[in-house]
Structure formats: C-alpha cells, structure tokens
C-alpha positions, 0 to 999 in steps of 0.5 A: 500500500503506496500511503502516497496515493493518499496525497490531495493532489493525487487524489483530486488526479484519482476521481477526475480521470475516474470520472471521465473516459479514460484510456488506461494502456495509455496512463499506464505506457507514460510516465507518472505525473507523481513522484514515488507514485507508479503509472500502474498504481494509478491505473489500479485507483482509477480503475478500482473507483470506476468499478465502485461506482455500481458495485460498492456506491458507499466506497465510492463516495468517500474521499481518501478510500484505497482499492485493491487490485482488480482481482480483489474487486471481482471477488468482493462482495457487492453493496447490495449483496452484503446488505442482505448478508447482514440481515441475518445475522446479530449478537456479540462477536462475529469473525470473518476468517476470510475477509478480503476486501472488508465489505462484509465484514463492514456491513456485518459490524452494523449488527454485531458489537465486534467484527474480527477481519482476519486475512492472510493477505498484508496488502489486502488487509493493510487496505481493508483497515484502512477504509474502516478507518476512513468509513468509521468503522471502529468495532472492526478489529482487523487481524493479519493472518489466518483466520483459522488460527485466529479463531482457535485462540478464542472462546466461543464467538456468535458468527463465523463468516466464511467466504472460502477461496474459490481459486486452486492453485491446479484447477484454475476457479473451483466451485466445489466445497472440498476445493476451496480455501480453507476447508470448510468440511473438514473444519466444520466440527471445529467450528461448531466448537466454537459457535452456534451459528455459521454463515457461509458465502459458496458460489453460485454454480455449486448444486444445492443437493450437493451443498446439502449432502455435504454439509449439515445442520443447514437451516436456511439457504439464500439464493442472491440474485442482483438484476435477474444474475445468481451471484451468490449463495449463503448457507445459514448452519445452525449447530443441532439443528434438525427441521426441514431445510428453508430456501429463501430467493432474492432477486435485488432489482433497482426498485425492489427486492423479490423474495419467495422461499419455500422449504424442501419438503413443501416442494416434494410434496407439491402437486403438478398442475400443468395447463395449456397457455392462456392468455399471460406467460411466466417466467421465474426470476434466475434465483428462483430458477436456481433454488428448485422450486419449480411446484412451489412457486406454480402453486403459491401463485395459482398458476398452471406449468407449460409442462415439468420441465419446462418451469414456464407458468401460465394464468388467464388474469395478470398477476404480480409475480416474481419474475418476468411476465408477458402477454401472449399474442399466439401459440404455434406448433414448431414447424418451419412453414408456422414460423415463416407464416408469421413472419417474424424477423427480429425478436427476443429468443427464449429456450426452455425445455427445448432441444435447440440453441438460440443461435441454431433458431436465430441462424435457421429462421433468420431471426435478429435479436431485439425488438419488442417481440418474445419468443419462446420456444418450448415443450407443452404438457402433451410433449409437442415443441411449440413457439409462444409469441408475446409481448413484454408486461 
C-alpha cells in the first residue's frame, strides 16, 4: 500500500480521470505525473473507483478510500449483496476468517458489537483497515493472518463468516466445497466448537443437493440474485439443528427486492398442475430458477406449468409475480412453414425445455435479436415443441 496515493493532489488526479473516459494502456505506457507514485498504481485507483461506482456506491463516495487490485474487486462482495448478508445475522462477536476486501465484514459490524477481519493477505488487509478507518468503522478489529488460527485462540464467538477461496492453485476457479480455501468440511466440527451459528458465502454454480449432502445442520439457504444474475449463495448452519431445510430467493432489482422461499419438503410434496397457455406467460426470476422450486412457486401463485420441465407458468388474469411476465399474442406448433407464416424477423429468443440453441433458431429462421417481440420456444404438457409469441408486461 503506496500511503502516497493518499496525497490531495493525487487524489483530486484519482476521481477526475475516474470520472471521465479514460484510456488506461495509455496512463499506464507514460510516465507518472507523481513522484514515488507508479503509472500502474494509478491505473489500479482509477480503475478500482470506476468499478465502485455500481458495485460498492458507499466506497465510492468517500474521499481518501484505497482499492485493491482488480482481482480483489471481482471477488468482493457487492453493496447490495452484503446488505442482505447482514440481515441475518446479530449478537456479540462475529469473525470473518476470510475477509478480503472488508465489505462484509463492514456491513456485518452494523449488527454485531465486534467484527474480527482476519486475512492472510498484508496488502489486502493493510487496505481493508484502512477504509474502516476512513468509513468509521471502529468495532472492526482487523487481524493479519489466518483466520483459522485466529479463531482457535478464542472462546466461543456468535458468527463465523466464511467466504472460502474459490481459486486452486491446479484447477484454475473451483466451485466445489472440498476445493476451496480453507476447508470448510473438514473444519466444520471445529467450528461448531466454537459457535452456534455459521454463515457461509459458496458460489453460485455449486448444486444445492450437493451443498446439502455435504454439509449439515443447514437451516436456511439464500439464493442472491442482483438484476435477474445468481451471484451468490449463503448457507445459514445452525449447530443441532434438525427441521426441514428453508430456501429463501432474492432477486435485488433497482426498485425492489423479490423474495419467495419455500422449504424442501413443501416442494416434494407439491402437486403438478400443468395447463395449456392462456392468455399471460411466466417466467421465474434466475434465483428462483436456481433454488428448485419449480411446484412451489406454480402453486403459491395459482398458476398452471407449460409442462415439468419446462418451469414456464401460465394464468388467464395478470398477476404480480416474481419474475418476468408477458402477454401472449399466439401459440404455434414448431414447424418451419408456422414460423415463416408469421413472419417474424427480429425478436427476443427464449429456450426452455427445448432441444435447440438460440443461435441454431436465430441462424435457421433468420431471426435478429431485439425488438419488442418474445419468443419462446418450448415443450407443452402433451410433449409437442411449440413457439409462444408475446409481448413484454
């Protein structure tokens, strides 16, 4: 960490070329206009306040703050996302034995008393305590290390946090709990020595059976979505815990938060109600999508399912529902000389239960992306492929 960058003059440097377009190979090929201040360090500032702009908006706004290597940044947490994680927990003491960047930890500190942010990286943590310090943040007591060996020194804490590292030093990027850093199995009956609660980030590939066959005493699963995309999912363990595991879906959207949950047994016990389309198609939101509760959802809003797989509903009336929702304009068999008959030549392409790519459909009928028209090619409940034209609600 260059305390130089911290300078006046180099940071009024800092947010005026982050807050205009700016060609970064170029800043970094000339030369510094700071002496002891490197062209890369720079671009590494400019580039890292651009990137808070949308992601850490907080961080952004404050004058003085240090930002990571691009790397750090795209693994961090986003505001929005470490809002919600905050949400679930509260009490005493909470440690985060992986804590990176600090955005967690300093959204967790809003409901903990204290905050132990523990990272084996100096630079990473150097910078981590230095933003709380500019934000405030003083129940955050920041440890270089790691967390683990942290933790063995303490009695009992309310919370562990674990966000494990998702990159292998052979494998490239994993997804898989036994390929991550630290070993969240192989530590877990240590770690409920020392707690009763355990929060843990995975991400969002990592198949929910598999998260649960893996682990245990899951209470509750959180499935995050930010703009219709999963981007994380947090894994609420409860020592001794042995009721039917919950599964709260949140898509984040600019004007509110969609949730729905359900729990494991209500979906396998829920009937299928499948139904020719009416006159309003829907489309679950991607947190939905993931979490599996394809009859729940169908059932909670009275609507019909296109087919089992298809996870595409219908109704006859609009209904507020957690996703996308569209009017339908036409229903026809998928077959060469329909869709020419409709003469459709620019549209937005959906799949679902469906043997065919988008680009193999947009390449064989010669259908342009965009426009103001939907369709949606797919599988009805007497296993015919159809096409569903609709119109965006």
């Amino acid at each position: 960490m260059n305390a130089l960058l911290l300078n006046k003059e180099v940071q009024e440097f800092i947010v005026k070329k982050s807050n205009s377009p700016i060609d970064i190979s170029k800043l970094i090929l000339g030369s510094s206009p700071f002496e002891g201040i490197s062209t890369q360090e720079l671009a590494q500032q400019i580039v890292g306040r651009q990137k808070a702009k949308q992601k850490l908006p907080h961080w952004f706004s404050k004058s003085g703050m240090y930002y990571p290597p691009k790397l750090n940044l795209e693994q961090t947490s986003s505001q929005a996302t470490a809002l919600y994680k905050c949400k679930l927990v509260s009490g005493g003491i909470l440690i985060d034995l992986t804590g990176g960047f600090g955005i967690d930890a300093y959204f967790f500190s809003k409901k903990m008393q204290q905050v132990i942010h523990c990272e084996l990286n100096t630079e990473l943590s150097t910078i981590a305590q230095h933003n709380f310090e500019i934000l405030q943040a003083d129940s955050i007591t920041s440890i270089i290390g790691d967390g683990l060996e942290t933790l063995k020194n303490l009695e009992t804490v309310d919370w562990i946090y674990i966000d494990p590292s998702r990159r292998h030093s052979s494998k490239g990027k994993v997804f898989f709990l036994e390929d991550c850093l630290p070993d969240v199995l192989g530590n877990l009956e240590f770690f409920f020595l020392k707690t009763k609660n355990i929060l843990i980030k995975t991400s969002p590939l990592l198949d929910l059976s598999v998260g649960i066959n893996s682990l245990h005493d899951v209470k509750e699963i959180h499935v995050i979505a930010v703009e219709n995309e999963v981007k994380e999912l947090l894994w609420v363990l409860e020592k001794g815990f042995e009721g039917d595991c919950t599964i709260k879906t949140v898509n984040i959207i600019k004007t509110q938060a969609q949730e729905f949950s359900f729990t494991l047994q209500q979906e396998a016990q829920q009937p299928l109600h499948v139904g020719e389309p009416k006159s309003f198609l829907y489309e679950p939101n991607a947190a939905i999508l993931k979490s599996g509760g394809f009859l729940s959802i169908g059932n909670t809003f009275d609507l019909k399912k296109l087919h089992l797989h298809s996870h595409l509903y219908t109704s006859e009336k609009k209904i507020d529902f957690p996703g996308r929702c569209f009017e339908i304009i036409d229903v026809f068999p998928y077959q060469k000389k329909m869709i020419a008959k409709a003469g459709i030549t620019k549209a937005n392409i959906t799949i679902r239960n469906f043997p065919e790519s988008v680009a193999n459909l947009r390449k064989k009928y010669k259908i342009k992306d965009g426009g103001d028209i939907y369709l949606f090619f797919t599988t009805d409940l007497n296993e015919k492929k159809i096409v569903i034209q609709c119109k965006k609600m």
